[in-house]
Each structure stands twice: as C-alpha cells, then as structure tokens.
One Martini backbone bead per residue (centre of mass of N, CA, C, O) as a GRO file, in nm:
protein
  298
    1UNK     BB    1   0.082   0.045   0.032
    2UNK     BB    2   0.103   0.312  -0.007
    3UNK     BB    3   0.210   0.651   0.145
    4UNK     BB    4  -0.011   0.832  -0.005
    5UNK     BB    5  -0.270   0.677  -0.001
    6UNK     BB    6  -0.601   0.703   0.109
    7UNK     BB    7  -0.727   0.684   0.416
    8UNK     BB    8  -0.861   0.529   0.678
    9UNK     BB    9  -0.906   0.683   1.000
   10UNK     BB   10  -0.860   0.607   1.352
   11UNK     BB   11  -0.889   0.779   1.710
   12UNK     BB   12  -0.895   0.654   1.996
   13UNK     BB   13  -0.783   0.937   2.155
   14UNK     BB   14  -0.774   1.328   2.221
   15UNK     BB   15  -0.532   1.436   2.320
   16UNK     BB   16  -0.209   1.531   2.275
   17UNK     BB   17  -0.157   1.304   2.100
   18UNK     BB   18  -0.395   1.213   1.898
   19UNK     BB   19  -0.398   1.508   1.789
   20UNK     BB   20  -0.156   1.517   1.611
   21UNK     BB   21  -0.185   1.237   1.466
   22UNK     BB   22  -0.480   1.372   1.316
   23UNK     BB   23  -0.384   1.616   1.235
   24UNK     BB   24  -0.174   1.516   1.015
   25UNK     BB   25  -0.302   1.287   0.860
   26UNK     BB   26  -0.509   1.520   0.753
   27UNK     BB   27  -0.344   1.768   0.667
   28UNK     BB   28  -0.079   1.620   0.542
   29UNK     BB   29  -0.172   1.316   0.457
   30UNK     BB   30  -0.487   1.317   0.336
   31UNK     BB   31  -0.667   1.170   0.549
   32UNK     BB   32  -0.996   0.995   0.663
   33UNK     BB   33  -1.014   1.124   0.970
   34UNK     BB   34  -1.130   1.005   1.276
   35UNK     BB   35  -1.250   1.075   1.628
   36UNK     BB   36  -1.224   0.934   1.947
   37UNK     BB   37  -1.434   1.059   2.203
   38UNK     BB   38  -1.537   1.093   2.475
   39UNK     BB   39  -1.825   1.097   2.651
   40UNK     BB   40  -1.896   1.400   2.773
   41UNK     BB   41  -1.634   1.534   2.710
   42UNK     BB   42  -1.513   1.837   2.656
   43UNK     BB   43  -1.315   1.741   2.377
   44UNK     BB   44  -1.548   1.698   2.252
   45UNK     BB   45  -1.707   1.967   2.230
   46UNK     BB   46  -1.460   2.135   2.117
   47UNK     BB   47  -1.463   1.959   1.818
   48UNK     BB   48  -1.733   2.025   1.746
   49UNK     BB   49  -1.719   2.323   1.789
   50UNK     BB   50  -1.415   2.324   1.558
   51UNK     BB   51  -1.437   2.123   1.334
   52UNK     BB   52  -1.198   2.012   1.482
   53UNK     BB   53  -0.832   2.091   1.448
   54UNK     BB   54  -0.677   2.302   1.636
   55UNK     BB   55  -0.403   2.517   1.606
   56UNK     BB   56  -0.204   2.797   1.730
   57UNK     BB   57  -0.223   2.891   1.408
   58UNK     BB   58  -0.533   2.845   1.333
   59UNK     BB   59  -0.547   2.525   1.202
   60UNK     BB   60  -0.751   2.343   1.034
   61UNK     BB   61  -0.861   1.977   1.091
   62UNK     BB   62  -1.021   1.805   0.909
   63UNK     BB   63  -1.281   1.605   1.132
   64UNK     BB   64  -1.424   1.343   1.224
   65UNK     BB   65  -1.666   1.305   1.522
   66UNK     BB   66  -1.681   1.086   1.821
   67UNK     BB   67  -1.799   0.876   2.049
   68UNK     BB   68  -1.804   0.592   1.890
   69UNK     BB   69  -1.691   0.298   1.746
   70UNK     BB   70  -1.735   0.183   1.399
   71UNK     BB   71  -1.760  -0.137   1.373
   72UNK     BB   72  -1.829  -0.153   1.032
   73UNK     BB   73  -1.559  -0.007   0.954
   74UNK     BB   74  -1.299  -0.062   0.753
   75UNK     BB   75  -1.066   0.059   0.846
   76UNK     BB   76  -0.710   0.060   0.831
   77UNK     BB   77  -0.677   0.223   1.095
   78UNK     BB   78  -0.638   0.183   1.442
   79UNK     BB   79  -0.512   0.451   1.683
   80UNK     BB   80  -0.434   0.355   2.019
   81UNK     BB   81  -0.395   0.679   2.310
   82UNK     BB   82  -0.439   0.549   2.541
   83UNK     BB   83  -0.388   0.396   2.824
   84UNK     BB   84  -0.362   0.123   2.967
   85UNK     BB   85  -0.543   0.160   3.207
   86UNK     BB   86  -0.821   0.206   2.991
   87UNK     BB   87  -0.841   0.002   2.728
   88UNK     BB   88  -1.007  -0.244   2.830
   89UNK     BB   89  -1.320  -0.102   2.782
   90UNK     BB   90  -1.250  -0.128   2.430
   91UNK     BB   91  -1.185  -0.412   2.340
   92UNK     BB   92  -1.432  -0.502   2.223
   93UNK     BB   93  -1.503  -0.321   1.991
   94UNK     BB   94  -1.242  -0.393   1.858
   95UNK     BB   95  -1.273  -0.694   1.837
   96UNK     BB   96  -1.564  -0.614   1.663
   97UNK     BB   97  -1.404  -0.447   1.434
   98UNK     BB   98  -1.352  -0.372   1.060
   99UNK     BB   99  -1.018  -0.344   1.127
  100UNK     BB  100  -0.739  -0.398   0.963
  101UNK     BB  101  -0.602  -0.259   1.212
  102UNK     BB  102  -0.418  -0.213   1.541
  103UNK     BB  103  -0.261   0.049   1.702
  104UNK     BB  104  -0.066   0.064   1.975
  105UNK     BB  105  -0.003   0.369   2.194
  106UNK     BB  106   0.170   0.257   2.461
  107UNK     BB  107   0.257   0.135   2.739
  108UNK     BB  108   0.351  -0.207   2.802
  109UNK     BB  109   0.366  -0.510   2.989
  110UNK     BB  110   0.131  -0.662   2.806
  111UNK     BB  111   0.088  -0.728   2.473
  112UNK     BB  112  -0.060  -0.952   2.465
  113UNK     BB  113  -0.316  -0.912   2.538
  114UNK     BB  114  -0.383  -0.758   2.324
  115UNK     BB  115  -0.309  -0.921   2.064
  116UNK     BB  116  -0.557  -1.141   2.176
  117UNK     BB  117  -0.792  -0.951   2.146
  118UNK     BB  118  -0.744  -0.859   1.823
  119UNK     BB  119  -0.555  -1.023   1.657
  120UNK     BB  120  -0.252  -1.063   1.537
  121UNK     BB  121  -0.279  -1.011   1.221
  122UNK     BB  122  -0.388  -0.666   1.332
  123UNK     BB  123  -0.151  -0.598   1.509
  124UNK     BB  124   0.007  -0.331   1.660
  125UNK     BB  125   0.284  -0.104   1.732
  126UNK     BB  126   0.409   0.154   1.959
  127UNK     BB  127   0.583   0.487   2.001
  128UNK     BB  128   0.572   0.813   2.104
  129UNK     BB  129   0.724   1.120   1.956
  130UNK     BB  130   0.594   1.358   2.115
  131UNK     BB  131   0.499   1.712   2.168
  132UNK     BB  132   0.221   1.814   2.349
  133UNK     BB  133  -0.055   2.037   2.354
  134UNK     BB  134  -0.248   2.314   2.523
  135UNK     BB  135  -0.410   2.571   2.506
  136UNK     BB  136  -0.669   2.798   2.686
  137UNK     BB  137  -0.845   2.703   2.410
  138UNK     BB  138  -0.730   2.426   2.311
  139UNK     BB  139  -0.518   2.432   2.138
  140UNK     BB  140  -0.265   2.291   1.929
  141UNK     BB  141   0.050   2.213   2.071
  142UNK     BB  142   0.345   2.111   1.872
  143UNK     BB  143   0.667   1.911   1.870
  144UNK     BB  144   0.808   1.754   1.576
  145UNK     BB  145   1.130   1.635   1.607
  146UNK     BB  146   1.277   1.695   1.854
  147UNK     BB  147   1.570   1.590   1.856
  148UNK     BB  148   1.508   1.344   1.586
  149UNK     BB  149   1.297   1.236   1.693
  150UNK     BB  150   1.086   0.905   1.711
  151UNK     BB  151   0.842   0.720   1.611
  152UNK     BB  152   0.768   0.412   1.675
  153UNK     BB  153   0.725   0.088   1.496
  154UNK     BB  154   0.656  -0.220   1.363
  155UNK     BB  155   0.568  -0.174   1.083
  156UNK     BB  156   0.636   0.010   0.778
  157UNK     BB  157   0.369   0.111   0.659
  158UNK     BB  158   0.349   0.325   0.944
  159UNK     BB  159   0.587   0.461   0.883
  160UNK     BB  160   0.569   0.593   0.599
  161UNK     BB  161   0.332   0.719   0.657
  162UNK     BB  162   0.400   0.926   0.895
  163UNK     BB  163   0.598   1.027   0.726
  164UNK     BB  164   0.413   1.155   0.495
  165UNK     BB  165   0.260   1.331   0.759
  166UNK     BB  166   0.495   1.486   0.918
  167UNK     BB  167   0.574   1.196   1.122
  168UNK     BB  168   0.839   1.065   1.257
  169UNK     BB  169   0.972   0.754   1.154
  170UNK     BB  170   1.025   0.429   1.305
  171UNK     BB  171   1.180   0.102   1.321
  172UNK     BB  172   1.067  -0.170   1.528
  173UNK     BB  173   1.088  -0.511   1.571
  174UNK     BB  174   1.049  -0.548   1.897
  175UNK     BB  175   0.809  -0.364   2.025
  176UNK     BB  176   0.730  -0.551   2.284
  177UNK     BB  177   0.988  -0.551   2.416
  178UNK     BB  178   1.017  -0.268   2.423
  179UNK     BB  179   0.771  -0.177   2.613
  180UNK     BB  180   0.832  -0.381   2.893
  181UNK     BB  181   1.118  -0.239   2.918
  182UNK     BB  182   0.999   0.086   2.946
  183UNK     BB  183   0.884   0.075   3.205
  184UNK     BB  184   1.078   0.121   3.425
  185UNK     BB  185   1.135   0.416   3.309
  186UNK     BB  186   0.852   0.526   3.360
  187UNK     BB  187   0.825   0.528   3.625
  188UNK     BB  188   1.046   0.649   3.728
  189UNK     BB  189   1.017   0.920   3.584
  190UNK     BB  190   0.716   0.982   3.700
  191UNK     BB  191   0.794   0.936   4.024
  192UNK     BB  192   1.042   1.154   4.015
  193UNK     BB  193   0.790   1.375   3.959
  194UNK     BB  194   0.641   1.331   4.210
  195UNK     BB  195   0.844   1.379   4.407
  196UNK     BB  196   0.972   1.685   4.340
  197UNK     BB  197   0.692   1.830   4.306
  198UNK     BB  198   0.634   1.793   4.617
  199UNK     BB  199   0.885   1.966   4.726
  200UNK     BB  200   0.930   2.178   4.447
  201UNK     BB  201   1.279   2.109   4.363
  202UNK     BB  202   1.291   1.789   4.364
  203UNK     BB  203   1.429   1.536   4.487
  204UNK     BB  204   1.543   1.320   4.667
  205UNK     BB  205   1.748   1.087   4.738
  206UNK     BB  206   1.589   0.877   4.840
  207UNK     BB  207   1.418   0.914   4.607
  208UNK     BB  208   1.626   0.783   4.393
  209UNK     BB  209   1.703   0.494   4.511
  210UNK     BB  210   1.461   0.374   4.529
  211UNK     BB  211   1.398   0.425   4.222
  212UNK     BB  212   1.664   0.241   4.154
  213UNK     BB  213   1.630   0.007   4.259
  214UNK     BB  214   1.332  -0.090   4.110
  215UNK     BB  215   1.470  -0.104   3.852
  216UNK     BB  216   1.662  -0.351   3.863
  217UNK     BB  217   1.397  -0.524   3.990
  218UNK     BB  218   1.238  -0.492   3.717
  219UNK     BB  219   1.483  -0.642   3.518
  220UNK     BB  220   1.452  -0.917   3.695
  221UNK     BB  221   1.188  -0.977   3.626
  222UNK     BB  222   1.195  -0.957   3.297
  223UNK     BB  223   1.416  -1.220   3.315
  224UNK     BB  224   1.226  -1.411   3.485
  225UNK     BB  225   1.000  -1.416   3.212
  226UNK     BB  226   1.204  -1.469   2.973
  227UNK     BB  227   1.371  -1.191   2.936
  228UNK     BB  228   1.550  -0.958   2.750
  229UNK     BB  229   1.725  -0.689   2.785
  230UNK     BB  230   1.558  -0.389   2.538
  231UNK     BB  231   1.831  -0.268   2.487
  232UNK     BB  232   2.120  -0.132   2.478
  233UNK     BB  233   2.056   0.096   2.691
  234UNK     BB  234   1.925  -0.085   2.897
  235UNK     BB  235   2.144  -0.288   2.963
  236UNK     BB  236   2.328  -0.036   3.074
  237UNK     BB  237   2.154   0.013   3.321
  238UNK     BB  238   2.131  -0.239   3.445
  239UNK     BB  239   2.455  -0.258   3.477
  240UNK     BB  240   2.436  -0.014   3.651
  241UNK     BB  241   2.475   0.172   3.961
  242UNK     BB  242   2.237   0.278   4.131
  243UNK     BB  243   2.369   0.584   4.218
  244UNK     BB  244   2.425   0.628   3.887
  245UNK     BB  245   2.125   0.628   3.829
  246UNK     BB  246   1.989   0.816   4.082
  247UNK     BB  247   2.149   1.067   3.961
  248UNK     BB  248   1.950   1.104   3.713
  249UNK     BB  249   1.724   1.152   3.862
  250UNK     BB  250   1.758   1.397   4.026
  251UNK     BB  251   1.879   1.553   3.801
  252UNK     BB  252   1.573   1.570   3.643
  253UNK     BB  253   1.399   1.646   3.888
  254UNK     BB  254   1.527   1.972   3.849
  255UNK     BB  255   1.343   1.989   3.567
  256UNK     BB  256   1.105   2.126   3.533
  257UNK     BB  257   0.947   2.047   3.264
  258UNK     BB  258   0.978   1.765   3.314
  259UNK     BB  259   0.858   1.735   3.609
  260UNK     BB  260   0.546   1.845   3.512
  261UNK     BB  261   0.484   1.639   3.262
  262UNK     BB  262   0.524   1.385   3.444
  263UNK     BB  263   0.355   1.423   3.705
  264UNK     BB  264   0.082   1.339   3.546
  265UNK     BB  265   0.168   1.001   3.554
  266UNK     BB  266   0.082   0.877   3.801
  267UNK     BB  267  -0.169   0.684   3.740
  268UNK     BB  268   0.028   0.502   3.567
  269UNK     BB  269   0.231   0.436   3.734
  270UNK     BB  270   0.062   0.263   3.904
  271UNK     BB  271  -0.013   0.067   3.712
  272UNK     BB  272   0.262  -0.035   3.594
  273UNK     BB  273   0.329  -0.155   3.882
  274UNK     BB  274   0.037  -0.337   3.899
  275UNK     BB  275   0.156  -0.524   3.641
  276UNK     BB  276   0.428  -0.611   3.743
  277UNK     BB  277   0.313  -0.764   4.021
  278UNK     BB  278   0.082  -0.955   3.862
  279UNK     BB  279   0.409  -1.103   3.740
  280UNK     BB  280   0.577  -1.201   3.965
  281UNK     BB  281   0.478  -1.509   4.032
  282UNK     BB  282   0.643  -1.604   3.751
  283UNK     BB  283   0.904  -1.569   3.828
  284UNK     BB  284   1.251  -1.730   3.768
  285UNK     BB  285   1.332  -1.629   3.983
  286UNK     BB  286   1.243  -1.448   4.238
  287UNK     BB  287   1.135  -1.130   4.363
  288UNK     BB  288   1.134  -0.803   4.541
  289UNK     BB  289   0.803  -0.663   4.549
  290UNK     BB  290   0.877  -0.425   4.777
  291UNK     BB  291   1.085  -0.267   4.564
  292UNK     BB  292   0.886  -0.201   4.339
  293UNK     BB  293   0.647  -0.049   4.500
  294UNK     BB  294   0.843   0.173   4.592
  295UNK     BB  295   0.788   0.294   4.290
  296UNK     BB  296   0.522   0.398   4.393
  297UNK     BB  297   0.322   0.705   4.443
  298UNK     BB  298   0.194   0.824   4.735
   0.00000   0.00000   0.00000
C-alpha cells in the first residue's frame, strides 16, 4: 500500500498524542481521518465546536468527530492512544471492529493481552515520540521531531504513513518487547517527577535511590519472565550501580519543565507498577516486589 494513498483512519483517544496524530494524518497526510473522544468529555465538546483540530496558528484539520468507534467501518488503521490502564473497557469494541489494522501506542507491561484481544494478524504497537499540549482555549500545541526524536512502530507500512504526513518514525523489530523493557524508565521517570514536586524543587536522595533500586529490580522480573533487557541502552542501564541510576533521576528531577509534564503520569505510573506485581508470581527466580512496589508514588 503507498504511503501517499488516501487512508480511512481512526483515532481512539484525543488527547495530546492523539490530536497530534489526527492533526497530521488528516492535514498533511490528506487521509479520511475520524477522531473518537470520550462521551460527554470537555474535548469532545470542544472538537464539535471547532468542526475539527485547531492548533495555535489557528489552523484547522477537518476530521469526523464522534463519540463511539463505528463498529462495522472497514477502517485501515486504528490508532489506539489511550493509556495502558484505560484500555481495557475498549478492547471488546475493537475486537469487533472490521478495522483492518489496530496500533496500539502507549507503554505496556503485557503487549500479548492486547495482541490476543484483537487477532494477531491485525495487531500492530509503537511508542509516541511527539511533544504536544492544548493552549489555555484548547488549540494544539506541538513540537514534533524535535531533537531527531522519531515515533517508533513495529511495521514499516505505517512507518512510511506517519513519515509521508510530516510525523518522523522508525521501524523497531521487536516493538513488543521493547514496551515492556520501557516500563521500568516510565515509572522511574513518573515517580521521581512526582516525588519532585512534592518537594517542589526536585526529589531526595533518598527518593531517587528507591527508585533506581526499583528500576533494576523491575528488569529482574523481566529477566525472571523469560525476556531479555531490550534494547542495548537498557541493558547498560540495568548493568550500571544504583547510585548512578540514582544519580541521573535526581538530576532530572530538578528539571522543572520535565518534572512538571512528567507528574502528570502519576495515574500511568501507579498501574504500571500494578501490573509489574501482577505478573511477579511467575518470574524465576523470584523477585523482591516490595523493592518494585516502592517506585509507585505515595
């Protein structure tokens, strides 16, 4: 399939990413993008009422607005961007969805649940890597490609899409195992900006040491299930001494704009921490989930 050729396209949550995303698709890509916003939420009002995606240069990507993914629409692609712990109340609509395609794109611990709700043969992942927000009348705010960065995804042909409508992405092979490698830094990264602005102006020692013992305690479970610490950045963290894990969340944590985007994600962090424990029981050797547990923010 061209990456030029005109798409029908789904966007399952219209937050930051996902605004971005159908932004995009629909302006630059010039596909028949749909957007699906919560029922009775605030963004779908909002969406209704601007007949689209406005962002702050006052440009508008016309997209269909609706509160419910159309079942029976042969969509190509259906791009899920809500949160792992969100998901769940979805997953039966989507698997009976005639959507040719479903990409989920958020971290998780458990890729296979996802993979199995929805058909293997039409599962797809990736990772966002966009900087977005809403200005304080709603308009989307985004900065993409910034600093190289690149969305990831396991197929190439929605590689091609995304970069054909100015959204920069790379293939990654093992996409499935590189999200639940990714948990462990989501928490961290999470917690220790939660822990931050508690303080107000960066976390403790003592809080950046818990959770950099968390962190390699998390790629022991994932090591405990069978899996390799993927990719080679991961393993050189995991192989480095707490201290100067430790070290670097501290130091980041004292990054107010980091710090302060990052603690919204407390919600994110707490469940991902919870479905780390849920899968505790099978690793072998066993794990020290009270090590685990103590990177969820209090």
């Amino acid at each position: 399939m061209p990456a030029s050729a005109a798409l029908r396209i789904a966007v399952l949550g219209v937050g930051k990413i996902g605004s971005a995303f159908a932004f995009q698709l629909a302006r630059t890509g010039n596909h028949d993008v749909t957007v699906v916003a919560r029922p009775g939420s605030p963004r779908l009002q909002q969406l209704r009422r601007d007949d689209g995606i406005v962002n702050v240069a006052a440009e508008r990507a016309k997209v269909r607005v609706t509160d419910t993914l159309d079942e029976q629409a042969p969509y190509d692609l259906v791009i899920v961007t809500v949160l792992d712990y969100q998901v769940d109340g979805l997953l039966p609509a989507l698997r009976r969805s005639a959507a040719k395609c479903i990409q989920f794109m958020f971290v998780t611990f458990d890729p296979e649940r996802l993979r199995n709700a929805v058909g293997a043969e039409r599962c797809a992942f990736g990772m966002p890597f966009v900087q977005a927000n809403f200005d304080s009348d709603g308009r989307l705010r985004a900065t993409i490609g910034a600093g190289g960065q690149k969305t990831i995804m396991s197929q190439q042909r929605w590689v091609d899409v995304f970069n054909a409508a100015g959204l920069p992405a790379a293939l990654e092979p093992d996409m499935q195992l590189w999200l639940r490698c990714h948990v462990p830094f989501c928490v961290a990264f999470e917690s220790i900006s939660v822990a931050g602005e508690r303080r107000g102006g960066g976390a403790s020692w003592g809080d950046a040491m818990t959770i950099a013992r968390g962190v390699r305690e998390s790629f022991a479970l994932i090591k405990g299930l069978g899996f390799d610490v993927y990719p080679r950045a991961k393993r050189l963290i995991n192989g480095a001494p707490s201290p100067l894990v430790a070290a670097m969340l501290w130091s980041l944590s004292r990054n107010r704009p980091f710090r302060q985007l990052l603690a919204s994600g407390k919600d994110e962090c707490r469940a991902l921490v919870d479905a780390m424990l849920a899968a505790a029981p099978r690793a072998k050797p066993s794990v020290r989930t009270q090590t685990i547990q103590a990177m969820k923010p209090g």
